[in-house]
C-alpha positions as CSV (number, residue, x, y, z in Angstrom):
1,X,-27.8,-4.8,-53.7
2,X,-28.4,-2.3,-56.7
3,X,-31.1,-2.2,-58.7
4,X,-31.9,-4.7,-61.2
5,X,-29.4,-5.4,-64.0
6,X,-30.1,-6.4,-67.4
7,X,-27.4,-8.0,-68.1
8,X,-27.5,-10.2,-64.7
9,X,-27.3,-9.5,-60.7
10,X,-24.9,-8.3,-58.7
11,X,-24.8,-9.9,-55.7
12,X,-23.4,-7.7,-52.8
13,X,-23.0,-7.9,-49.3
14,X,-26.8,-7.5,-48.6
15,X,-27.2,-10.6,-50.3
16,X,-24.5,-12.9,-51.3
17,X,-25.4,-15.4,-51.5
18,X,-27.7,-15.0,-54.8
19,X,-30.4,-12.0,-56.3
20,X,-34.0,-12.8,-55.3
21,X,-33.7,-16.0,-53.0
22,X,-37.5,-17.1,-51.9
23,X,-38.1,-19.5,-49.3
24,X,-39.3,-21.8,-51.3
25,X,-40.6,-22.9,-54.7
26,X,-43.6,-23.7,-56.2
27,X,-41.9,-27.5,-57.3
28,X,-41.3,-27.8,-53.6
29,X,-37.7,-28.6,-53.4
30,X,-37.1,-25.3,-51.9
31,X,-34.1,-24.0,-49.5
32,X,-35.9,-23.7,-46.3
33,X,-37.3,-27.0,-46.3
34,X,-34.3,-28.5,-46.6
35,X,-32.4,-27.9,-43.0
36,X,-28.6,-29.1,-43.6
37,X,-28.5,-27.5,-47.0
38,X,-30.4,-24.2,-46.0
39,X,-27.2,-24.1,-42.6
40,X,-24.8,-24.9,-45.0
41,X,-25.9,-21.9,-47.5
42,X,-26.3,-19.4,-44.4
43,X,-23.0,-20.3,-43.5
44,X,-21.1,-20.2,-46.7
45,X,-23.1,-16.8,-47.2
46,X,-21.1,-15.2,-44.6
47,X,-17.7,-16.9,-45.3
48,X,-18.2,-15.1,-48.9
49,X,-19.3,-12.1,-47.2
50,X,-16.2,-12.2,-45.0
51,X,-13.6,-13.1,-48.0
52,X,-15.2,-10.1,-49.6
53,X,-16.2,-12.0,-53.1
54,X,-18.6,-9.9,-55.6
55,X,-20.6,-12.4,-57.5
56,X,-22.0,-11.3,-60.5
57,X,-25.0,-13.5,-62.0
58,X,-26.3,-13.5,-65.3
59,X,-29.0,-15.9,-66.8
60,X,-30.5,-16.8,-63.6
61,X,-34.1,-16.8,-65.4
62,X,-32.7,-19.8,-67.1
63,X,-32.7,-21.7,-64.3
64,X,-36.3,-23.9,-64.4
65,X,-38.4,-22.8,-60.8
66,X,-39.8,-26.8,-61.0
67,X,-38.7,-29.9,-62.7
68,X,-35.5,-31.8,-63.0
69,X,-32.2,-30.6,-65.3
70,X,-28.5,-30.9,-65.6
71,X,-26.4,-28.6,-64.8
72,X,-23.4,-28.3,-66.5
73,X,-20.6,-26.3,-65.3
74,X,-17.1,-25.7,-66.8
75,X,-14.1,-26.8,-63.8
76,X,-11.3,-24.2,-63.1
77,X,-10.8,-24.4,-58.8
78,X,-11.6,-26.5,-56.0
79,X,-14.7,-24.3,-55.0
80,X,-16.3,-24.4,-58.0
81,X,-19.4,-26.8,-56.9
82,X,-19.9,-24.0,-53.3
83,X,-20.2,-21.1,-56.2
84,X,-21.8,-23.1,-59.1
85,X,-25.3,-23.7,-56.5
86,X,-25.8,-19.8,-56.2
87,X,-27.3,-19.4,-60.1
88,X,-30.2,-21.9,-59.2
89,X,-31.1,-19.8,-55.8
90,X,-32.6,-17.2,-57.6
91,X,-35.0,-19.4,-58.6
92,X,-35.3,-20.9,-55.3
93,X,-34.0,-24.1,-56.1
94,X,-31.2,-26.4,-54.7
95,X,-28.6,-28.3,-56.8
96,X,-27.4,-31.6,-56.3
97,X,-23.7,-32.3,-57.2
98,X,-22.3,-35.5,-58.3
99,X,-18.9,-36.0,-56.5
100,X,-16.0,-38.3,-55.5
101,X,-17.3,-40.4,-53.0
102,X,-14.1,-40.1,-50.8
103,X,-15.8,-37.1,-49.9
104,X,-19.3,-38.8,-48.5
105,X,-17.2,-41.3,-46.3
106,X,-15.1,-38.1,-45.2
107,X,-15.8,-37.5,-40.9
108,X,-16.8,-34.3,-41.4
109,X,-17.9,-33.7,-44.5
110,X,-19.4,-37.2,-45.2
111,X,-22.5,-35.8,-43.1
112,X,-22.9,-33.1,-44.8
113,X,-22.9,-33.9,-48.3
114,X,-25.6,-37.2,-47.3
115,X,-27.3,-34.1,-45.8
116,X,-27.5,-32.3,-48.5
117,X,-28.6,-35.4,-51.1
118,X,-25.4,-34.8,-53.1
119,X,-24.5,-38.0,-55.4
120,X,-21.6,-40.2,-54.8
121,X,-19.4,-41.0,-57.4
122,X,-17.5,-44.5,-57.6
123,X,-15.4,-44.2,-60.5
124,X,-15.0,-48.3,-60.0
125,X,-18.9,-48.3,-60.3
126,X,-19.6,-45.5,-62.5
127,X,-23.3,-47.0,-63.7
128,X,-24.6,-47.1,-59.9
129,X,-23.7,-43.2,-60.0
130,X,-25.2,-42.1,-63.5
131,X,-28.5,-44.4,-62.5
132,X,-28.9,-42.5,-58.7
133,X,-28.5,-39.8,-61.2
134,X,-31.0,-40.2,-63.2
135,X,-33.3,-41.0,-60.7
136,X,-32.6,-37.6,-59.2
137,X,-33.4,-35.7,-62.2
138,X,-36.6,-38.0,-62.8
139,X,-37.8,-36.8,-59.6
140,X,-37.3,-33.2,-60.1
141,X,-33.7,-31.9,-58.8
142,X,-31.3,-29.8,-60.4
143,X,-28.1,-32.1,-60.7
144,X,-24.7,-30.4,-61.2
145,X,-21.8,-32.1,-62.9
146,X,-18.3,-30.9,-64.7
147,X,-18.2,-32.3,-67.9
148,X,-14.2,-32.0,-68.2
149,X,-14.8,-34.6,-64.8
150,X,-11.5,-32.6,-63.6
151,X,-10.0,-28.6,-63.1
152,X,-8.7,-27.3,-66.0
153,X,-5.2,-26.0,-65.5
154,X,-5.1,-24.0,-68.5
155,X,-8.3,-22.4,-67.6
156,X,-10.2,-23.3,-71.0
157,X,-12.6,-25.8,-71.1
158,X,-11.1,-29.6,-71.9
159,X,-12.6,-32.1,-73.9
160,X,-16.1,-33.2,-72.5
161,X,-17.5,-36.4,-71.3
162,X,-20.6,-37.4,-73.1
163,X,-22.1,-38.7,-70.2
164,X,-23.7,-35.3,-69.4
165,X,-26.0,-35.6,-72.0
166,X,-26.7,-39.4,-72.0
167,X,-27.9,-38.3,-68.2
168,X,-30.3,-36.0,-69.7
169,X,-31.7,-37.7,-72.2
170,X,-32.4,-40.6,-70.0
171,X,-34.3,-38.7,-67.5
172,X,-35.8,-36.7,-70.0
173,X,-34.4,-33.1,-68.9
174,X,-33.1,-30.1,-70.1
175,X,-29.2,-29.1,-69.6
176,X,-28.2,-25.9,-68.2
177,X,-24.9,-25.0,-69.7
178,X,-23.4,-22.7,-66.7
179,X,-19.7,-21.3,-66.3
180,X,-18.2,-19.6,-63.9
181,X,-15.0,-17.5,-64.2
182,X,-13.1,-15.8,-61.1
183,X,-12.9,-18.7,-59.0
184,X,-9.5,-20.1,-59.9
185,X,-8.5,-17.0,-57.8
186,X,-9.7,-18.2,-54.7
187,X,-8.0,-21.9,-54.9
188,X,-6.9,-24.1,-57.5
189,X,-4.6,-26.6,-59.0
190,X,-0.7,-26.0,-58.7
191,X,-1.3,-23.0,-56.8
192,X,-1.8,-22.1,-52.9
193,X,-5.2,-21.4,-51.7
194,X,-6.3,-17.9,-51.4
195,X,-9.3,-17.9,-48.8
196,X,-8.5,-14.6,-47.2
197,X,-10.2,-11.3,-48.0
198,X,-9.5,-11.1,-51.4
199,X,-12.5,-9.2,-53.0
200,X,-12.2,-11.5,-55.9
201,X,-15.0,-11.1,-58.4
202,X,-16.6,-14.4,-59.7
203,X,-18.7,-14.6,-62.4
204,X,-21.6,-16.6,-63.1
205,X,-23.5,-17.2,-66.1
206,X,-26.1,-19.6,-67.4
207,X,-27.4,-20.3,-70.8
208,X,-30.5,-21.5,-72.6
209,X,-31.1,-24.9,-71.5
210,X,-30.5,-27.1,-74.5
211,X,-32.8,-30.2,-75.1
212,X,-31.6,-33.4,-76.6
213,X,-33.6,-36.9,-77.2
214,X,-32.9,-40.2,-77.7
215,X,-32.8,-40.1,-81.3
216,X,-30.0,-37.5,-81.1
217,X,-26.2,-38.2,-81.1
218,X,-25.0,-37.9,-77.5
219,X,-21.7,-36.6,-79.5
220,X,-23.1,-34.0,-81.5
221,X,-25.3,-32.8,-78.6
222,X,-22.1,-32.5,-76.4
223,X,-20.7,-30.5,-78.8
224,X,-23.5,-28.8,-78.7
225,X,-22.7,-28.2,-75.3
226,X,-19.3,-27.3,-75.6
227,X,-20.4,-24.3,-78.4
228,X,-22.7,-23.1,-75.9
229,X,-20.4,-23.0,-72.3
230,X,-17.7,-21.4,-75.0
231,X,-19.4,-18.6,-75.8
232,X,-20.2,-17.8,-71.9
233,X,-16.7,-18.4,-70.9
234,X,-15.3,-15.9,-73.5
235,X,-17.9,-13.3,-72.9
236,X,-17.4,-13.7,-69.4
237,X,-13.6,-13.0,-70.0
238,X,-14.5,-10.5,-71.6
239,X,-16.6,-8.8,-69.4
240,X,-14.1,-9.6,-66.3
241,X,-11.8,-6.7,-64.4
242,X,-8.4,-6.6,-66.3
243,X,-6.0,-8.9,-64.6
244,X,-2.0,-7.9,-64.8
245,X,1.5,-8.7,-62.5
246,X,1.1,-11.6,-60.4
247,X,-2.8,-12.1,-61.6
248,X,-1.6,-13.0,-65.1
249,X,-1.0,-16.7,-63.8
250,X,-5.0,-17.3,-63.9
251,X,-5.4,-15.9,-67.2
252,X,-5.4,-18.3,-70.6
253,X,-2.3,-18.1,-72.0
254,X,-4.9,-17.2,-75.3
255,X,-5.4,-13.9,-73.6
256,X,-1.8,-13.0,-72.8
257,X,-1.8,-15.1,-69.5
258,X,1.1,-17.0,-68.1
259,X,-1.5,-19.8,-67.2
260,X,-0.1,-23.2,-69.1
261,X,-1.3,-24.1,-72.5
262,X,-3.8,-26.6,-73.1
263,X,-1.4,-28.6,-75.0
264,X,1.0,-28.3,-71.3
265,X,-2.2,-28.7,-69.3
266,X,-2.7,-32.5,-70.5
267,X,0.9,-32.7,-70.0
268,X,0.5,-32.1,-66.8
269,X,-2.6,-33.5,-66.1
270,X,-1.3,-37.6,-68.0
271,X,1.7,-37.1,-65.7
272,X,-0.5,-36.5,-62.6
273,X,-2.3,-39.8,-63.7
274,X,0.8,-42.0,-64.0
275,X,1.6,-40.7,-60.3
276,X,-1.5,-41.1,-58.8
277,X,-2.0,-44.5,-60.4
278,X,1.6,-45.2,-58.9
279,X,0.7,-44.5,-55.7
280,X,-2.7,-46.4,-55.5
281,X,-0.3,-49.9,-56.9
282,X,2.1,-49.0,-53.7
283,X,-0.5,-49.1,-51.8
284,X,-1.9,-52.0,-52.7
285,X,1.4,-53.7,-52.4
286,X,1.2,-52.8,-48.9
């Protein structure tokens, strides 16, 4: 590792896995006391190490050291959640994801994520989700969620879900508005996986948490939110190694990209709907 940035940390191979990681915090949800989660980040520390990926954080002191807040963080690969969970280590904190429960009834990953006190989602039995939630955040975790609910194809952030900020407000926490950009190079939607050595940088970022009540608009607030993850996606384009030839495909097609408009994207993404709703009635029928 270099010396310190202003501008955020560079996280090398020394340290991959995030910029000052302590023990533990003063809140006492900390990394070492947690033994599944603690194996999982050693691990995944030295499959990043291994792949070669230069993270680059910025915003870490954002990131609360004690208390409960939402994480919000824009959706552009499949990895997204393993990359999202190194902007809170700085502060020595663990972040709890909220994700398809397919994934918690999984044989090998079921474990795991019940390990690690992730949150099951059942999109049949959404309220049971949102109020495990909020209990979380009520008793002082970091929860993480994608507001777009799926990857963006086009690589810009979609429309939001307002339930982001209705989770907030209910447990009476801040929300962490957080992108990351670079990871749709490592695996993503309509594209095959690249978990090799790559050397692919990834960039994370978080922003001033944003504070809403319950005399504010959950709309206006999410818009709110929306502003805010905008502005550190596009400086985080900005700030990101020039991409050109076959790279072009994970660029916005805003930016001279080959990547597929947003207008294409929902395209795509309604006709993956209709397919997927298609299968689920065959199988029924069966």
């Amino acid at each position: 590792m270099g010396r310190r940035n202003p501008g955020g940390c560079v996280m090398g191979r020394r340290n991959p896995g995030g910029c000052v990681m302590g023990r533990r915090n003063p809140g006492g949800y900390g990394i070492g006391m947690e033994p599944v989660y603690s194996s999982v980040i050693t691990i995944a520390r030295g499959v990043f190490a291994l792949q070669g990926l230069k993270f680059t954080l910025s915003g870490a002191e954002n990131v609360p050291r004690t208390g409960g807040a939402v994480m919000a963080i824009n959706h552009t690969g499949y990895m997204d959640f393993t990359y999202a969970g190194l902007a809170a280590q700085p502060s020595g904190r663990l972040v709890r994801f909220m994700a398809k429960d397919q994934v918690f009834t999984h044989k090998i990953s079921g474990p795991l994520m019940r390990g690690m006190r992730h949150i099951p989602v059942d999109r049949d039995a959404g309220a049971a989700s949102f109020r495990a939630a909020v209990q979380a955040l009520k008793s002082g975790e970091i929860v993480g969620v994608f507001p777009e609910a799926t990857i963006s194809r086009s690589f810009e952030l979609k429309e939001f879900k307002s339930g982001t900020v209705r989770m907030a407000v209910s447990a009476g926490v801040p929300i962490l508005p957080t992108v990351i950009w670079g990871s749709q190079r490592v695996w993503t939607k309509d594209h095959p996986k690249r978990l090799g050595r790559t050397g692919v940088p990834i960039f994370l970022s978080v922003g001033e948490p944003i504070t809403a009540t319950r005399k504010d608009d959950p709309e206006e607030v999410t818009n709110r939110l929306g502003h805010a993850m905008t502005e550190l996606l596009h400086a985080a384009q900005a700030g990101y190694p020039l991409l050109t030839g076959d790279d072009l495909t994970f660029l916005p097609a805003r930016l001279g990209g080959t990547a597929p408009t947003p207008e294409r994207a929902q395209q795509l993404d309604e006709e993956e709907a209709v397919a997927r709703a298609a299968r689920r009635a065959a199988k029924a029928g069966h």
